[in-house]
N, C-alpha and C positions, 0 to 999 in steps of 0.2 A: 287707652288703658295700659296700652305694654310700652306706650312712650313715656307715661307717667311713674310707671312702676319703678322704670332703668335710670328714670330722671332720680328716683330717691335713692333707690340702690346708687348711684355714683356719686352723689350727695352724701351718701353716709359713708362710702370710702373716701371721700375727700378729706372730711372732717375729721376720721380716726386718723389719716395719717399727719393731717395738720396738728394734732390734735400731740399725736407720739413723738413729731418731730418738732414740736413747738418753739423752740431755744434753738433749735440750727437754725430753723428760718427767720425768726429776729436778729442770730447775729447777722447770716446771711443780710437783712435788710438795714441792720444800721451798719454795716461797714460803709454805707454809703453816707458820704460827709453830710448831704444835701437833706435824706432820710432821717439822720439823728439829730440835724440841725431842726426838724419840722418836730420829732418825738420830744426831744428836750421843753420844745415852746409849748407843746402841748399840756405834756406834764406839768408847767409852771402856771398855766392859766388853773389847775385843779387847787385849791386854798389849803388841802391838809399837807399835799406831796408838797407846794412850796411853801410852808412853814417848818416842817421838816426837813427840807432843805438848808431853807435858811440857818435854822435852827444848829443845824451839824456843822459847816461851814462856818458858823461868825461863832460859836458855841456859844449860845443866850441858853440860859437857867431855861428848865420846863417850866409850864404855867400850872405842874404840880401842886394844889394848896396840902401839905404837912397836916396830919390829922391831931388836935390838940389832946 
């Protein structure tokens, strides 16, 4: 019972300070070449991040339809 208790208590300190330091610990992990080379290919298997990608980079027109 008081293993399981410290096991959440340290679990929800873990989280908050993952949580507050969020953005040091990503750059912290992609400063590694090998890390951002695996997050990049990740994000492009996702269809809306690489359409917006694409999209920004080659600059194609949105597929906005203009309301008549």
């Amino acid at each position: 019972m008081e293993r399981t208790f410290l096991s959440f208590v340290g679990s929800m300190i873990a989280l908050y300070f993952g949580y507050k330091y969020r953005y040091r610990l990503i750059n912290m992990l992609l400063k590694r070449r090998w890390l951002r080379r695996i997050a990049v290919g990740f994000a492009m298997q996702i269809p809306l991040i690489r359409e917006q990608m694409m999209g920004s980079i080659f600059s194609t027109p949105s597929k906005r339809v203009d309301p008549v």
